[in-house]
C-alpha positions as CSV (number, residue, x, y, z in Angstrom):
1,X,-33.8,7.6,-5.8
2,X,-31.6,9.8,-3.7
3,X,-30.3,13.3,-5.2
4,X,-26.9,14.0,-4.1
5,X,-26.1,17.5,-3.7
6,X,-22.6,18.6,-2.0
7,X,-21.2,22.3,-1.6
8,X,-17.5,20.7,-1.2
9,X,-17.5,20.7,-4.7
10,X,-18.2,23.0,-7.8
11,X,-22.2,23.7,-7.6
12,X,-24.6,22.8,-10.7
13,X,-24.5,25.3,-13.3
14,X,-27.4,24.1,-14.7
15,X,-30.8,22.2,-13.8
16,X,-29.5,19.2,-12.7
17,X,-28.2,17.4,-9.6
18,X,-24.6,16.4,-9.0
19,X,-25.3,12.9,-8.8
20,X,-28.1,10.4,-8.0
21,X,-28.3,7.0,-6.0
22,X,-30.6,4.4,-7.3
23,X,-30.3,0.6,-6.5
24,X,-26.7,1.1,-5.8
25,X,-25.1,3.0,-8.1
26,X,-24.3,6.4,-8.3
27,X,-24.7,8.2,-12.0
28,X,-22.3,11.7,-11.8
29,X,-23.2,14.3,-14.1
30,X,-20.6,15.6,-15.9
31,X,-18.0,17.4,-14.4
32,X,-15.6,20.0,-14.9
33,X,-12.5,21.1,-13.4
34,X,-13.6,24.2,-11.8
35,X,-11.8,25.0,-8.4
36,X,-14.0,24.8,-5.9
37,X,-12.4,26.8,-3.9
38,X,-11.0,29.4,-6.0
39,X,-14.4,29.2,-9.0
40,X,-12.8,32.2,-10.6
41,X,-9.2,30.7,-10.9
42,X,-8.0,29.5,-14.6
43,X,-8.9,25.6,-15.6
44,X,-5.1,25.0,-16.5
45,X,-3.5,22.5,-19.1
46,X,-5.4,19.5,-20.2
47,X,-3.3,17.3,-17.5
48,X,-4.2,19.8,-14.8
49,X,-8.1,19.8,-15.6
50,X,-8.2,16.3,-15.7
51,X,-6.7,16.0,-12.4
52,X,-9.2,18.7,-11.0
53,X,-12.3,17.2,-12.6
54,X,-11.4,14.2,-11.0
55,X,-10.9,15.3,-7.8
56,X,-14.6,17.2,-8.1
57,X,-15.9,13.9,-9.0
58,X,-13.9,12.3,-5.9
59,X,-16.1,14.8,-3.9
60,X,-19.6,13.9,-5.2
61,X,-18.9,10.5,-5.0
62,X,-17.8,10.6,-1.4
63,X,-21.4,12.9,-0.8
64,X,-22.9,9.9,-1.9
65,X,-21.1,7.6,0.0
66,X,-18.4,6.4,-3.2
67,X,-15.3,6.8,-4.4
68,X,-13.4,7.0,-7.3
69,X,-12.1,3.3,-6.5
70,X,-15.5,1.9,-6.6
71,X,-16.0,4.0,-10.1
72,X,-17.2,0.7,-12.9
73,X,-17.4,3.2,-15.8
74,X,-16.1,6.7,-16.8
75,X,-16.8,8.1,-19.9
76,X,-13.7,11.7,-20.5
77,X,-15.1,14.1,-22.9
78,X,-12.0,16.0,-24.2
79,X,-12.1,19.3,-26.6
80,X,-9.4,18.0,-29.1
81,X,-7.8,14.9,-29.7
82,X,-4.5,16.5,-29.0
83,X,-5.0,16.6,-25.2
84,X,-5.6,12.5,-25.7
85,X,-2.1,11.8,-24.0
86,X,-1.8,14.5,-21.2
87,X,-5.1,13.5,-20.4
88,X,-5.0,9.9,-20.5
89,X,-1.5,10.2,-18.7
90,X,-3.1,13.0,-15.4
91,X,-6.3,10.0,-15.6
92,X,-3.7,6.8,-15.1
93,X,-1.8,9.3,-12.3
94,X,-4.9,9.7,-10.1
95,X,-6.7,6.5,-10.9
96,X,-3.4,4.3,-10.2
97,X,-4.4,0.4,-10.5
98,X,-7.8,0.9,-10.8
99,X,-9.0,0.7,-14.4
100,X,-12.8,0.8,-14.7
101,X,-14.4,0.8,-18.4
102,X,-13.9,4.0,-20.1
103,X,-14.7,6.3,-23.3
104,X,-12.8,9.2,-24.5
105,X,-14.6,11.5,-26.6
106,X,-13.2,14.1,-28.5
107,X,-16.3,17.0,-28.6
108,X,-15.8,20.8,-29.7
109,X,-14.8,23.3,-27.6
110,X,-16.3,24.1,-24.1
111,X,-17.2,27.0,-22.3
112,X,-14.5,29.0,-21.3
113,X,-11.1,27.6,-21.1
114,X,-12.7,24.4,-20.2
115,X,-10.8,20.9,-22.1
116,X,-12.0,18.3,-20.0
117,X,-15.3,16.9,-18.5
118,X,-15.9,13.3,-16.8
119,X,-18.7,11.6,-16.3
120,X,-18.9,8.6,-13.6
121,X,-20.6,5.7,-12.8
122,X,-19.8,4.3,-9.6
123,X,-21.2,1.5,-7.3
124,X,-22.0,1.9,-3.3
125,X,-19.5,0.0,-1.6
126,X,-20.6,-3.6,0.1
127,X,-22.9,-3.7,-3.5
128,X,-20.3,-4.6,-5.6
């Protein structure tokens, strides 16, 4: 196992790593949409966090030598079913033709302003 760790995006705010490598595939933690360069700056709409979360998970992926185009399953954890269409609308935006498995599940409310958080599953490119 390899523990992937990256300050270009958002640090762990918990005991965990940011992702982890085994026999191929990376496993993401969730994410949120925390700007890492600006930590302190509002999350924004629920089409705005989901860009940003995604973007944060771009960054671990790439840390462990991914991407969001070799991503095989995402799971969108969303704090009210009412954001369903920005978000699923921001997700189609960034993701273009790619379209691996995914879950949307409403939850209750996060901390802070938070809507959105994604979890990925991703394969090494050449493994695929």
């Amino acid at each position: 196992m390899k523990f992937i760790e990256t300050s270009d995006g958002p640090p762990p705010a918990g005991h965990y790593s940011q992702a982890i490598v085994h026999g191929g595939v990376v496993y993401c933690s969730g994410v949120l949409a925390k700007d890492p360069e600006n930590p302190d700056a509002a999350p924004g709409d629920a089409a705005a966090q989901t860009r940003q979360a995604l973007q944060n998970t771009q960054l671990v992926l790439r840390a462990a030598g991914s991407d969001l185009d070799h991503v095989v399953r995402m799971i969108i954890y969303v704090s009210g079913i009412e954001h369903w269409a920005a978000v699923n609308a921001a997700y189609a935006e960034v993701m273009g033709d790619h379209k691996p498995t995914r879950a949307i599940v409403p939850v209750n409310a996060f901390h802070g302003d938070y809507i959105v958080e994604i979890v990925a599953t991703a394969v090494l490119p050449g493994t695929e």
